[in-house]
Residue, then its C-alpha position, 0 to 999 in steps of 0.5 A: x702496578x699502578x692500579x686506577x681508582x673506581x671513583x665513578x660509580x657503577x650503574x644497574x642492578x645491585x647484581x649487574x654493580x657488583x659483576x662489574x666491580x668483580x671484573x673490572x676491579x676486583x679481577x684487574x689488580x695482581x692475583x699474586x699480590x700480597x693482602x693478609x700477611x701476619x707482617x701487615x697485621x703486626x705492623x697495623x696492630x702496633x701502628x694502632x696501638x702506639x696511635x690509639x694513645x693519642x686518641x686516648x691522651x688528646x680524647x681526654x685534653x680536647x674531647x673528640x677523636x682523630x682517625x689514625x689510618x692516613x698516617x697509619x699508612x704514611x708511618x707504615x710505608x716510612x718505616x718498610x721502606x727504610x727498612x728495605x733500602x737497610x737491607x732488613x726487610x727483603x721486599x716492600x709492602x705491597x698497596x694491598x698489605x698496607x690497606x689490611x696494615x690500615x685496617x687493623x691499625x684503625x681498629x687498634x687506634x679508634x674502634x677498641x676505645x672510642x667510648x672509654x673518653x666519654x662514658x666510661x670517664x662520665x662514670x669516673x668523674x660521678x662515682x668518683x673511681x672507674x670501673x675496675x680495670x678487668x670489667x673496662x677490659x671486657x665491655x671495650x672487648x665486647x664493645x668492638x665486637x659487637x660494632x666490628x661484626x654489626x657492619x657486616x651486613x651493612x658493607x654490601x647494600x651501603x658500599x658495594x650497591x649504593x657506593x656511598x662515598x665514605x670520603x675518609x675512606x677514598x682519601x686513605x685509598x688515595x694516599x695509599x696509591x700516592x704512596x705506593x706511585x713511583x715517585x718520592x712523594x711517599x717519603x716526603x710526607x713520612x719525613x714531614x710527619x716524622x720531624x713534625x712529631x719530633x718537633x711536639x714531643x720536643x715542645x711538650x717535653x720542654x714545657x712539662x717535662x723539666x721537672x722530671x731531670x730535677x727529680x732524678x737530680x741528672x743535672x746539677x742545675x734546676x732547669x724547672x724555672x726555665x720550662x716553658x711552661x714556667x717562662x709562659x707563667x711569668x709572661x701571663x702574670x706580666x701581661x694579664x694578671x692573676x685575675x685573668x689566668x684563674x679564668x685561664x685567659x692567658x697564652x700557652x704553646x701546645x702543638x696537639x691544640x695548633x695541630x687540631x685547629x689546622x685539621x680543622x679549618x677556620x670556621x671552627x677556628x673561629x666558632x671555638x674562639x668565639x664561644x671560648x671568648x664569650x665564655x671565659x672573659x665575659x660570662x665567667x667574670x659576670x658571675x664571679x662578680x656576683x659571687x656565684x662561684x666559689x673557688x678560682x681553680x678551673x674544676x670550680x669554674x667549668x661546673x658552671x659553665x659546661x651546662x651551655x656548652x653541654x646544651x648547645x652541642x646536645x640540641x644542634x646535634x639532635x637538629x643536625x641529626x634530624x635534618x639527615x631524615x633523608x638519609x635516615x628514610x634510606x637507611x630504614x628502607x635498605x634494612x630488607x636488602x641488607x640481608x636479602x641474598x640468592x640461593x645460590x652463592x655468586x663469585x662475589x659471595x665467596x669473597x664477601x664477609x658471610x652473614x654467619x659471622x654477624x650472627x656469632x658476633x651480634x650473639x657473643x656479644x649481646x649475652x656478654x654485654x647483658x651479663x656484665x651490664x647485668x652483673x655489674x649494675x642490675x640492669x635488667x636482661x631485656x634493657x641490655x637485648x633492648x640496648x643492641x636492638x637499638x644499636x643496630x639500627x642507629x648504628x646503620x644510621x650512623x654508617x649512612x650519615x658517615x658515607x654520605x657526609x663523613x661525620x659519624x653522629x657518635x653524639x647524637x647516637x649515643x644521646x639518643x639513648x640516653x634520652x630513651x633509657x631516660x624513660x625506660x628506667x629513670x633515675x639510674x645513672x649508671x644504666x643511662x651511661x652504659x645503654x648510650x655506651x653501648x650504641x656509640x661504641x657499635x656505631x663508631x666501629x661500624x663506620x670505621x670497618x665501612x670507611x675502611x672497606x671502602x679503600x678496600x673496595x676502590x683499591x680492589x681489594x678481597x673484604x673477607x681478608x681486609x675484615x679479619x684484619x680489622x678484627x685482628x686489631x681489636x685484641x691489641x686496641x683493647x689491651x692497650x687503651x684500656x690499660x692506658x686510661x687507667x694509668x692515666x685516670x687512676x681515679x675521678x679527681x684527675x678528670x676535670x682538671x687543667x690536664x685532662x679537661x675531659x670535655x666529652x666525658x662532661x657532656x654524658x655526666x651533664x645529660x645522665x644527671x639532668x635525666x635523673x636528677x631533672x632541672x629543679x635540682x640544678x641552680x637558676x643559673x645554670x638552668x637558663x645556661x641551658x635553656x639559652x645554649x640550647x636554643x643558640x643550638x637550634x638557631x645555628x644550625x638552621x641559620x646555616x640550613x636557610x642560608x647555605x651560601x652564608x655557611x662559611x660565615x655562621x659559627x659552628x654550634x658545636x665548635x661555640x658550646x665546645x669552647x664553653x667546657x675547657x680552657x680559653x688558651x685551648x680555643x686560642x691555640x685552635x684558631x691560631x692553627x686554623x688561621x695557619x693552615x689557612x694562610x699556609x693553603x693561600x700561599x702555597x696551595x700545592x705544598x699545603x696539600x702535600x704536607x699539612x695533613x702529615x705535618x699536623x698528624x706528626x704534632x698530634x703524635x707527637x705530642x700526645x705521646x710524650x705527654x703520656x710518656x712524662x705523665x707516666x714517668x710522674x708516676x716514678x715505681x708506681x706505675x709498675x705496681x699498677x701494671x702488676x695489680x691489673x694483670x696478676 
């Protein structure tokens, strides 16, 4: 059944909006087709989770977070459909069952563990261990909970009435339809991401994983000396010098970083060379040169130059932010009709999420996150219900500013809390951190399940169904990412590093500390870091505000402060993979929109698992005395 997409909006009354979408959508597609199955909840739960490994493992390399439900669907549709021409599953999914699958595989990838890349690793890296495993394991539980429930009430004044637009969302709906259209289109982009994914893992495992068959002595020759990495050592020493690789100007080949840079675009291609450029191979040998830096290892030299990029990303956030004013004037002005509701229950009410359901869940969650926070760092009872009252509304913000624009303000979300908790109880690093936790946890899964339920809402599917089966992933997100980031972060010392730079983890500690500590304690140098980088964060974004037609042109702020707290071959790899979509777009526009978005997903998939498969196989018994000491 070929089911046409509502991508115009409807027009009247909120009431006489919703009867429309209720007939000609809702009440248009198959009544017999199938939507909430376990099959499409077990199949989202283990897309999520396997996905959610890469969020954590790319989360930790480069700071940000990919969304996992495209190719949740395009690895969903490849998988049933093969096994259905093997004869192993009996009927395909249905484009209803694969927008649930898509559902519970976001909440499983993204909502369970956004905040455990920032600021549960900016308390690792400040106390010197995280927070023990079944304590992460309860505030990520919570966590998603309180933001899963939060966009109930939000889901019909900002997607059924003012049919935001929520462009993620009606592109999953799109490639849903693409998919499930009678054509081979679907199976071209699940074989491109496929062999792309097999391609990464190959390459990582070629660069980092050699030294594992020489430990378990399976050859009888040494193949470390042949790694890539080792081969791309012996070529920087030859072409750079040591003096340029302690700086980390020198060339590497990292798939996940091309992948990201082609997802990406030019302009932040270009934003992240540029400040990586600045950073690295002029600011860096400025103050070597006059012995500001003591020691040549990256964890050395980023402490003094994350304090610019951290400044810059923090003040063109806020500015960012604050030119949504618009936008926030209509989020505050919608809170009445968001709970505003007739006395007697309309067709539309039977199949909508209940507003009961928000309530258990604002309640559950708000005494469970007090007691913990309570329990955990003696932050007092009505700083936590002060920590949710605060979410919600930010957290509606930010679904606005993510329907209308497609970028959800975690940042500035979470530094906005900081910035108040700052003042409500200074001087307590561990309240800033958990209070802005808080708030960016619940306004990342808000605007996921609302992005979500726009495929559902385009596709004419049932809310209530597509909202359990978002709920349903969160047990299997949680479980995973959190038992993930422990293995792979057993203590502070790992973050930091060459392996897992951690930038967004440095950016909260850099803004806790500096709220607590206040600037005097910090070195001139990195003061005027600060008030520099802040500044070049204000003048971008207005740069770009007074001249929209030069957009394209002027750097993004967050791309140039984002260069300045990880590696130059990182901001390397990025432009190289923006300049190859780019060129890979001019050249052939219609295969560039067929196979660059699987393509570059199955090099982030790709890659990130294998490096989480040979970080825990370095781990050799361990990792299993690990696992029994978390869960017995």
């Amino acid at each position: 059944m070929e089911i046409d997409l509502p991508i115009e909006p409807f027009t009247g009354t909120p009431e006489e909006i919703e009867r429309q979408w209720y007939e000609k959508v809702y009440l248009a597609r198959d009544p017999n087709m199938r939507q909430l199955t376990w099959r499409a909840i077990l199949m989202g739960s283990a897309l999520g989770g396997i996905l959610s490994l890469t969020n954590i493992y790319v989360g930790l390399k480069a700071g940000w977070g990919l969304g996992v439900s495209i190719t949740a669907c395009i690895l969903s549709y490849g998988i049933w459909t093969t096994l259905c021409r093997l004869g192993i599953a009996k009927t395909p999914m249905s484009i209803l069952e694969n927008n649930c699958m898509q559902s519970a595989a976001t909440s499983a990838g993204v909502s369970a563990g956004g905040t455990l890349v920032s600021a549960f690793s900016a308390y690792a890296m400040i106390h010197g261990t995280p927070l023990p495993f079944k304590l992460t394991l309860a505030w990520v539980f919570l966590l998603a909970i309180l933001g899963v429930t939060m966009a109930i009430p939000m889901k019909r004044q900002m997607v059924n009435v003012e049919q935001l637009r929520f462009p993620s969302g009606t592109a999953t709906a799109e490639t849903l339809r693409a998919l499930h259209s009678h054509s081979d289109t679907g199976m071209r982009a699940a074989l491109a991401l496929a062999w792309s994914g097999i391609a990464s893992a190959f390459i990582s495992f070629w660069t980092d994983g050699f030294g594992l068959l020489d430990k378990w002595s399976l050859l009888k020759i040494k193949l470390e000396p042949y790694s890539l990495s080792a081969l791309m050592e012996r070529l920087n020493e030859w072409a750079l010098g040591k003096a340029w690789i302690t700086r980390t100007v020198m060339f590497s080949v990292d798939p996940i970083f091309l992948a990201a840079g082609t997802l990406s675009g030019m302009r932040a291609g270009i934003s992240m060379m540029l400040g990586g450029t600045l950073c690295w191979a002029v600011f860096v040998p400025i103050l070597q040169s006059h012995g500001l830096i003591a020691g040549t290892r990256y964890r050395d030299i980023v402490q003094w130059t994350l304090w610019g990029g951290v400044a810059c990303m923090v003040s063109s956030g806020l500015l960012s932010f604050a030119f949504q004013w618009r936008t926030i004037g209509r989020a505050f002005k919608s809170v009445t009709s968001l709970f505003s509701k007739g006395t007697v229950e309309s067709e539309m009410d039977k199949i909508e999420t209940p507003t009961s359901w928000f309530i258990y869940g604002q309640i559950f969650s708000l005494i469970g996150l007090a007691f913990l926070a309570h329990a955990s760092f003696g932050m007092p009872w009505w700083q936590s219900a002060l920590a949710v009252f605060m979410s919600f509304f930010l957290a509606m913000v930010a679904c606005r500013v993510t329907g209308e624009t497609d970028t959800t303000p975690v940042g500035p979300m979470g530094k906005v809390t900081q910035i108040m908790f700052g003042a409500v109880n200074p001087g307590n690093v561990d309240v800033n951190l958990m209070a802005a936790n808080i708030t960016a946890g619940s306004a990342t899964a808000s605007a996921d399940l609302l992005t979500d339920l726009k495929s559902g809402y385009l596709l004419g599917a049932h809310p209530r169904k597509q909202f359990i089966a978002q709920f349903s992933g969160i047990f299997v997100g949680t479980l995973v990412s959190v038992t993930c980031f422990t293995l792979l972060v057993p203590d502070g010392s790992k973050l930091g590093t060459e392996q897992f730079p951690a930038p967004a983890a440095q950016t909260w500690r850099a803004v806790a500390e500096a709220l607590s500590k206040g600037l005097d304690a910090l070195a001139p140098v990195k003061v005027w870091s600060m008030l520099i980088g802040g500044l070049v964060g204000i003048i971008l974004p207005l740069l770009s505000k007074l001249f929209p037609k030069w957009n394209n042109v002027i750097p993004s702020a967050a791309g140039l402060g984002l260069a300045w707290t990880f590696q130059w071959y990182y901001s390397f790899l990025f432009f190289i993979g923006a300049l190859l979509g780019w060129v890979f777009e001019k050249a052939s526009p219609a295969k560039s929109k067929e196979f660059t978005f699987p393509v570059a997903s199955g090099m982030i998939a790709g890659g990130s698992l294998m490096g989480v498969a040979i970080a825990f196989a370095e781990s050799g018994k361990g990792i299993m005395e690990v696992i029994k000491k978390l869960f017995l």
